[in-house]
Each structure stands twice: as structure tokens, then as C-alpha cells.
C-alpha positions as CSV (number, residue, x, y, z in Angstrom):
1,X,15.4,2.0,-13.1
2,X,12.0,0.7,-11.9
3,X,12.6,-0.1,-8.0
4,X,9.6,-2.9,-7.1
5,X,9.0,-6.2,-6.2
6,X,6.4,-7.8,-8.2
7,X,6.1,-11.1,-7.7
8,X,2.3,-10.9,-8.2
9,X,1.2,-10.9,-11.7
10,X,-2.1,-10.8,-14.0
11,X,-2.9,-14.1,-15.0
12,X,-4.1,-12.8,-18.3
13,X,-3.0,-9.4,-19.3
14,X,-4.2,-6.8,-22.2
15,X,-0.8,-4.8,-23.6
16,X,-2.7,-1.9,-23.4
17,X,-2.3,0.3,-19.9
18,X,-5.2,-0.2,-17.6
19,X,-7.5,2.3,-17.9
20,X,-8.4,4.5,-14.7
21,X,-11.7,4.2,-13.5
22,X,-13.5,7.5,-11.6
23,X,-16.9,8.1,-10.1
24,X,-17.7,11.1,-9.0
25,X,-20.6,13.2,-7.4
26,X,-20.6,16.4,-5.9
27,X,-19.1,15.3,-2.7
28,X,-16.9,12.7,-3.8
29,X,-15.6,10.4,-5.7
30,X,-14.3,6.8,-6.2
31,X,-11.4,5.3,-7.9
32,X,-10.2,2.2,-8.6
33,X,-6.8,0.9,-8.4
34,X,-7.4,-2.4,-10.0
35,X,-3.9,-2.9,-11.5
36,X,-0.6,-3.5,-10.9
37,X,1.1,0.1,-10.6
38,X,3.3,0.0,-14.0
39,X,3.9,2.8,-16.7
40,X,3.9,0.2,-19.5
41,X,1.4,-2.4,-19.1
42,X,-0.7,-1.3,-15.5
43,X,-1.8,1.6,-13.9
44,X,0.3,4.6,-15.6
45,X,0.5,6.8,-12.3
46,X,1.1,10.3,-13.9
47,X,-2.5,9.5,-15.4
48,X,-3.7,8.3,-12.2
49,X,-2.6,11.7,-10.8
50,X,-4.0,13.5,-12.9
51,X,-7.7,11.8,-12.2
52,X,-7.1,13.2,-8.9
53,X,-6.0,16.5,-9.6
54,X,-9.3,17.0,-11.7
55,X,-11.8,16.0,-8.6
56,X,-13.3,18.8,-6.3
57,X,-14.6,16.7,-3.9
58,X,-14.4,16.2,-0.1
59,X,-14.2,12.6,0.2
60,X,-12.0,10.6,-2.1
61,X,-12.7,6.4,-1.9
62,X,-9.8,4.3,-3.1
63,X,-10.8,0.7,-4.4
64,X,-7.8,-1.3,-4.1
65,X,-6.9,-4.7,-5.5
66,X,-3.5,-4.4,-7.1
67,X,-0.1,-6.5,-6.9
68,X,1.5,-3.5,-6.5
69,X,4.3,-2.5,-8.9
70,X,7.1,1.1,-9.4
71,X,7.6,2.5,-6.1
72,X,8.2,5.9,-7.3
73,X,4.8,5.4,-9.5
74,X,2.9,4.7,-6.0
75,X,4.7,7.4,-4.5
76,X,3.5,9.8,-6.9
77,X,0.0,8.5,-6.1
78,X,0.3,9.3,-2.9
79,X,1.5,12.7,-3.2
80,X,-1.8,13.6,-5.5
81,X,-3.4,11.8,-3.1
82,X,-2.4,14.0,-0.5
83,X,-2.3,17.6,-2.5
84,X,-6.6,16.5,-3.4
85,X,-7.2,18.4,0.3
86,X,-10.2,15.5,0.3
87,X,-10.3,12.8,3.1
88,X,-8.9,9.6,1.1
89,X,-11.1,6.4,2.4
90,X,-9.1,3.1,1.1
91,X,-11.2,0.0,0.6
92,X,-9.0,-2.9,0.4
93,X,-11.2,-5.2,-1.7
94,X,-9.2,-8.1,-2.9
95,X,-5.9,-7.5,-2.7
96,X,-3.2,-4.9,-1.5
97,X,0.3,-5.9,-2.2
98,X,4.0,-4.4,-2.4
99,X,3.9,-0.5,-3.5
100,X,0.2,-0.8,-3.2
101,X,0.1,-1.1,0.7
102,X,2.2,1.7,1.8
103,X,-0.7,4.1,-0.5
104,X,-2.9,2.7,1.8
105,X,-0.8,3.4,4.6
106,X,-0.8,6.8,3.4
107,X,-5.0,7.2,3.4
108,X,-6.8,8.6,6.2
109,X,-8.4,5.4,6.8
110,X,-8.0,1.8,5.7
111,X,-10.9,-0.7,5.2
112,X,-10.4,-4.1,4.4
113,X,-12.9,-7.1,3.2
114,X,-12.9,-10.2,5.2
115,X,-11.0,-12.9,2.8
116,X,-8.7,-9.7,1.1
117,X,-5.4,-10.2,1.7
118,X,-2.3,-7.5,2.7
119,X,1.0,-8.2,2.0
120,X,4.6,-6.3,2.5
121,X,7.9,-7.3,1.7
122,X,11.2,-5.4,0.5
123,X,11.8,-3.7,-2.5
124,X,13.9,-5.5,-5.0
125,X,14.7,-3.9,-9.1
126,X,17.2,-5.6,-11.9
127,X,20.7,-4.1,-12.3
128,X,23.5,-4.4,-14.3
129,X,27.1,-3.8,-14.0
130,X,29.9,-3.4,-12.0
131,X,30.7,-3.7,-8.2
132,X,30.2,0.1,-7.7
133,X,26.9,-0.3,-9.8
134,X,26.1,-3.2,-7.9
135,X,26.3,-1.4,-4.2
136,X,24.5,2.2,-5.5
137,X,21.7,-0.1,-6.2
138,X,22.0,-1.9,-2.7
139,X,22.1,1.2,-0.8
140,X,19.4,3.1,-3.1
141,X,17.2,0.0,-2.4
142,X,17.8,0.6,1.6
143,X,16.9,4.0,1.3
144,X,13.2,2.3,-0.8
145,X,12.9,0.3,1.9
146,X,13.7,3.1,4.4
147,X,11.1,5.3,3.5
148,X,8.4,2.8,3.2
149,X,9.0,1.4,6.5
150,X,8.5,4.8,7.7
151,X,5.2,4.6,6.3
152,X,3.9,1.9,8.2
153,X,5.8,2.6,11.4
154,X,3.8,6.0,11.4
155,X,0.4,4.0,10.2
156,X,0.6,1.2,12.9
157,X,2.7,2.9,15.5
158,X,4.6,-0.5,15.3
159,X,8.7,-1.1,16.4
160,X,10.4,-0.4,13.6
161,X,12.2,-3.8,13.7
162,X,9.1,-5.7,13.9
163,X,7.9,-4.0,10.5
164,X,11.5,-4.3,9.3
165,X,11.4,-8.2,9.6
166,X,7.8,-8.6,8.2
167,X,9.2,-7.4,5.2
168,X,12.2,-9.1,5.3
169,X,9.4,-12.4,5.3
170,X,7.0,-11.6,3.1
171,X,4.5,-11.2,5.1
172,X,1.0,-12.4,4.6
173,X,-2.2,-10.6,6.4
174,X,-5.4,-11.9,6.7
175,X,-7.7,-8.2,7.9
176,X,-8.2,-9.1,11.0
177,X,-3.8,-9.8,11.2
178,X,-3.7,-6.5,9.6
179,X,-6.3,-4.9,11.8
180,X,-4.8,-6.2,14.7
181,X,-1.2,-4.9,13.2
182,X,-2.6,-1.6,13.0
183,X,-2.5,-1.6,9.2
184,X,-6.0,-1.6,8.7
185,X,-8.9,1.0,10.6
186,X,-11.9,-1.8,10.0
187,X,-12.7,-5.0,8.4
188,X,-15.7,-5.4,6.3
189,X,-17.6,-8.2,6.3
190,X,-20.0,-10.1,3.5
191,X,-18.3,-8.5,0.8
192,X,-17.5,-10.8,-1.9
193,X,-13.8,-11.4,-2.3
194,X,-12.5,-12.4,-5.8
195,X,-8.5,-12.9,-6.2
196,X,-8.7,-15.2,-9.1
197,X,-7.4,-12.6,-11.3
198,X,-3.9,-13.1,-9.8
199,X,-1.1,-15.5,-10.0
200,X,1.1,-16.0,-6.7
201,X,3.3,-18.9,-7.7
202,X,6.5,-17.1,-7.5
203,X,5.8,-15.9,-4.0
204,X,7.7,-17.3,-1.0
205,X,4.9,-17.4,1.3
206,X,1.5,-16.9,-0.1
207,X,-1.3,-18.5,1.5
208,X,-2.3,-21.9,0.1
209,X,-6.0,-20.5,-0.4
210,X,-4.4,-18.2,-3.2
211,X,-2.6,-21.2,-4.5
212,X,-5.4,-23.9,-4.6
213,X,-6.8,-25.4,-7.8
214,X,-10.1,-24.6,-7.9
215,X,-12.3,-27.6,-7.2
216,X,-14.4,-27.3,-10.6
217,X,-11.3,-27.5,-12.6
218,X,-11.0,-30.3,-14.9
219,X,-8.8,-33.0,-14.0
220,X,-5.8,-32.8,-17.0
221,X,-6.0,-35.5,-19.4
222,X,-2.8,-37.0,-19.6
223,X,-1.8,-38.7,-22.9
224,X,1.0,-41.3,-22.5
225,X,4.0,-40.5,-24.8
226,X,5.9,-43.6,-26.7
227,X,9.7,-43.2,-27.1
228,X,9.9,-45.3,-30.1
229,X,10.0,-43.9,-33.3
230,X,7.4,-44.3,-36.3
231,X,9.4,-46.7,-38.9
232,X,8.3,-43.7,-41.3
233,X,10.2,-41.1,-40.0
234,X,13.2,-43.1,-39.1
235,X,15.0,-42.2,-42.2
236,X,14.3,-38.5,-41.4
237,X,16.0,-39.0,-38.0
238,X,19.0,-40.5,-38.9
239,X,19.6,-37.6,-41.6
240,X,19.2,-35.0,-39.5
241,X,21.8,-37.2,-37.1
242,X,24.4,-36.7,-39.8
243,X,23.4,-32.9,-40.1
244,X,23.6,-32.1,-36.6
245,X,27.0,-33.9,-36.7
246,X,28.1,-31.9,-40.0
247,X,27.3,-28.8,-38.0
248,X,29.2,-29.7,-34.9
249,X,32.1,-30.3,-36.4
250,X,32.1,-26.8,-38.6
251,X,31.9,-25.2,-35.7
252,X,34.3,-26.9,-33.5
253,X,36.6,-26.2,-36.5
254,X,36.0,-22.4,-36.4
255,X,33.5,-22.7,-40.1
């Protein structure tokens, strides 16, 4: 049971898994997580963790700009993450929503372009069943939100409660709100920002920069649409009337 909470979605998506992009020098390396975190259709994280496993490399720099996605796929990030040995650098360049803030959370240090965007919120999954079913799920979705919240109580040194009801929100962070939160180390500025990628209309709270129409898009051409019917397919109409009534009354009949 995937446990996430992605309301953030690709506006136009391949069915193909992302592929994982590495760099790497002597020294370090750079990957990119430019995907939502998803076994099926994003970033497949046992692949992702295995790109790490292969670097030798002091310095590791993530490039992040991903809705997020599994929380147990991010966790398994992190823990490659953590077994490289290397210092992990996270660039936050567009985006870092949902599983994929508390990997940032987890690097050594967070950077984080002027016009990105960092958002947290609680974990949430689809369930089925009965009322047992129904509070496992609850309390296993406490415990997500549990751990996580560890996470950036430990990154930010913030009261628990106060990260506890930024989630609770949806909360939104410019960088400098999430420098200033202690989320982020250092905000870069004059890098270009680019979030077009995304679609946020089923968020609760997402800024109204990230909703607005561009102001180069074409106005919609609007056709008015006539209720009357052409005389030529009158007769058509009024037959399939009498089918649809046929039908109705076979089935009301048990037919």
C-alpha cells in the first residue's frame, strides 16, 4: 500500500519510469531528482539507490524538483543517501514537495533558488475495507507522519507542534520562509526558476503564481451551442427515444 500524498502531478507524462540522471567526476557527482518518486510511472527508487551505491565520490549534489510521491520509496533514498559516506549538497531548483522534502531534510545542506517553492503536508494513501482496516491505516499513517516530522523537527530545531500544524495546512514556502523556518541552509539567487512542468489544481493552498494562466496564452474561442435540433436528425432522435424506453422497461422488468 503506497503511503503518499500527491496532489502534485506532471502535466504531461511518458508511461515509461523517469530515467535517473548522474554526473560524475572524480570527486563528485550530481543527480537529479526530477520526478515524482513512483515505482510505476516516476522515479523507481531501488534504481535511484542503486545510482548511488555505484558513486565513489566525496560530494554527492542532489537537483531537486519533484512533487514528491511513495514515502517508503523516499525513505529508501535517503538511506543510500546516507550509506554513500559523501556529503549530500541538495539544490532545491524548482520544486520540493511531499516525500521529496523530508530527503532534503535528510542532506547535509539545503539550497534553494529564489522563486522555488517547499511544501509539507501529511501523508495520506487509498484503502479499502472494514472498520479494523480502516483504523490500521489511520494509525500506520500517524506513525508516516510521525517519522517525518521527526525529520524536520531535527533539520529546523522547530516545536514539534508548529511543524505538526504546518502539515496539517499544507504549507507553502517561499526560500526565504523556508530559510527563515530552518528548512533551507541558503537561498540562491538569479537562478532561473521553471515550474511549468506541474499541475497544482488539486492543492488546497498552492500559491496563485503556480496557478496563473500564463499571459501569452490564447484566449479560448468559445463556440455558442444551439439546443435545437437539425430537422434531419429529428427522426433519429425520436427512435432512439423509443429505444431508450424499450430498454428501461426490460430492465425494470428483470429482462
Amino acid at each position: 500500500m503506497p503511503i503518499q500524498n500527491l496532489l502534485i502531478r506532471p502535466k504531461n507524462k511518458a508511461a515509461a519510469p523517469a530515467k535517473i540522471r548522474v554526473e560524475a567526476t572524480q570527486d563528485e557527482a550530481t543527480l537529479w531528482l526530477y520526478d515524482a518518486i513512483d515505482d510505476w510511472w516516476g522515479i523507481n527508487a531501488g534504481d535511484f539507490a542503486k545510482g548511488v551505491a555505484a558513486l565513489t565520490v566525496d560530494v554527492i549534489h542532489l537537483r531537486i524538483n519533484s512533487p514528491g510521491g511513495d514515502v517508503f520509496g523516499a525513505r529508501a533514498i535517503v538511506a543510500a543517501l546516507r550509506g554513500s559516506g559523501a556529503k549530500v549538497i541538495a539544490h532545491i531548483d524548482g520544486l520540493a514537495a511531499s516525500a521529496a522534502t523530508f530527503i532534503a531534510a535528510n542532506c547535509d545542506e539545503v539550497r534553494m533558488a529564489d522563486g522555488a517553492f517547499f511544501m509539507i503536508h501529511q501523508a495520506s494513501t487509498f484503502t479499502w475495507g472494514n472498520s479494523t482496516n480502516l483504523r490500521e491505516t489511520a494509525d500506520l499513517l500517524d506513525k508516516v507522519d510521525g517519522s517525518i516530522v521527526n525529520d524536520y523537527v531535527r533539520r529546523t530545531g522547530q516545536p514539534e507542534q508548529q511543524i505538526r500544524d504546518w502539515m496539517a495546512a499544507e504549507t507553502w514556502f517561499t526560500a526565504e520562509e523556508a530559510k527563515s523556518a530552518g528548512f533551507v541552509d541558503q537561498v540562491v539567487s538569479g537562478q532561473k526558476v521553471d515550474n511549468s512542468a506541474w499541475d497544482f489544481s488539486d492543492c488546497r493552498n498552492a500559491p496563485k503564481v503556480l496557478l496563473a494562466t500564463p499571459d501569452d496564452a490564447p484566449t479560448p474561442v468559445v463556440t455558442p451551442v444551439s439546443n435545437e435540433v437539425p430537422p434531419d436528425d429529428a427522426a433519429n432522435l425520436e427512435a432512439a427515444k423509443e429505444r431508450a424506453k424499450r430498454m428501461l422497461a426490460c430492465i425494470q422488468l428483470g429482462s
